[in-house]
C-alpha positions in Angstrom: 3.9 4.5 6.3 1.6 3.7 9.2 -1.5 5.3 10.6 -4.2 4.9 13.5 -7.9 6.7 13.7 -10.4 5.5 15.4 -12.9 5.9 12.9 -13.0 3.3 10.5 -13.7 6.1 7.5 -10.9 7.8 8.0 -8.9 4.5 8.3 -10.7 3.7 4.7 -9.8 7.0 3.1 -6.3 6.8 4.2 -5.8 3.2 2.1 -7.2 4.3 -0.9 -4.8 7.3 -0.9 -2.0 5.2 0.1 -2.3 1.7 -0.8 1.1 0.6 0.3 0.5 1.9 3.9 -0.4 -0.1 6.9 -3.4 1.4 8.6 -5.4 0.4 11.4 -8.4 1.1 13.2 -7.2 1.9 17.0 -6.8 3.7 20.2 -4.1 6.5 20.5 -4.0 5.2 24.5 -2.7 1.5 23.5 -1.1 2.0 20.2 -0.7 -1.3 18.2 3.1 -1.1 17.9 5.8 -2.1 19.3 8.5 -0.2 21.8 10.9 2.3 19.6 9.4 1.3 16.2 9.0 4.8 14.7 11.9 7.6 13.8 9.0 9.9 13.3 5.4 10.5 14.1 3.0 13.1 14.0 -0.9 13.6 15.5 -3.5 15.5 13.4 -5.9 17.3 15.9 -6.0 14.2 18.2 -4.0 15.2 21.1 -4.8 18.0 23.1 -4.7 18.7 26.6 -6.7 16.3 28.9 -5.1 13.3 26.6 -2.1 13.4 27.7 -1.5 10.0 28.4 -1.6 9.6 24.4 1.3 11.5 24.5 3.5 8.3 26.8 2.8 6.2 24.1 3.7 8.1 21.3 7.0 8.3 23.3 7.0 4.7 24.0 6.6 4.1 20.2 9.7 6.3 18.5 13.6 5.3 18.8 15.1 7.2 21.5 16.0 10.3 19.2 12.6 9.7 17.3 10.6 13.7 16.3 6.9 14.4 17.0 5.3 16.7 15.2 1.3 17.6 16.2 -1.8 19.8 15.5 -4.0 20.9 17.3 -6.8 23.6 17.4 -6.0 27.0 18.4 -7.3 29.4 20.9 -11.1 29.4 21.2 -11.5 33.7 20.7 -9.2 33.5 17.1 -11.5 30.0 16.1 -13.5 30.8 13.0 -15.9 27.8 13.4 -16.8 28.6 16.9 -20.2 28.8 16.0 -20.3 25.9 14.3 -18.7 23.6 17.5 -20.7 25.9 19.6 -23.8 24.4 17.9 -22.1 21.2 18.2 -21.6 21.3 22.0 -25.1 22.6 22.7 -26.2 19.5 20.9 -24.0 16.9 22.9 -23.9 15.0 25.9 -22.4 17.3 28.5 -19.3 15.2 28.7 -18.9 15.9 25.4 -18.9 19.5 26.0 -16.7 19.6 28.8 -13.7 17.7 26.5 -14.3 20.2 23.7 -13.7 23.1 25.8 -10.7 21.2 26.9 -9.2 20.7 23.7 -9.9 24.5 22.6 -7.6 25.1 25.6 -4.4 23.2 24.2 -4.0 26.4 22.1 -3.5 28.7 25.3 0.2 29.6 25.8 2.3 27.1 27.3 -0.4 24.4 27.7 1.1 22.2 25.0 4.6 22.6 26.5 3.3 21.5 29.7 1.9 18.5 28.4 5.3 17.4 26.8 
């Protein structure tokens, strides 16, 4: 098993829940592996529209028949922690604010399909 974040905590939580997996601290843009080295691969809530070009390299990463499974939030009126990223954005850079409207929209209908 492999994994990327780029947040080292994440990256330290994942090896102490699985010690025999090879995780690194990294950018979903330039992933650290080699052409077609993956059968499978899935994204938690860190692609969504706007990052598409994550998407190329997931695709450059899995064998030729290879799945991809992903996450992602879902539309922004059935989001029961709007408030709470509301607060969020109102607190961040406006560049910040901008991306997380854009990610709310990957839930919209078709968006997703789009980007694939």
């Amino acid at each position: 098993m492999s994994g990327i974040d780029a947040a080292e905590p994440s990256i330290e939580i994942a090896r102490l829940r699985t010690p025999e997996g090879d995780f690194c601290v990294g950018d979903m843009f330039s992933l650290p592996f080699p052409e077609s080295s993956f059968d499978r691969a899935t994204a938690f809530n860190g692609i969504w529209k706007g990052v598409d070009a994550a998407l190329s390299e997931v695709h450059r990463a899995l064998v030729d028949d290879g799945r991809f499974g992903m996450t992602f939030w879902g539309r922004l009126d059935k989001f029961g922690l709007m408030p709470y990223f509301l607060k969020v954005i109102e607190r961040s850079p406006p560049s910040h604010g901008s991306a997380s409207m854009k990610q709310g929209d990957t839930g919209r209908g078709g968006v997703v399909e789009g980007m694939a």
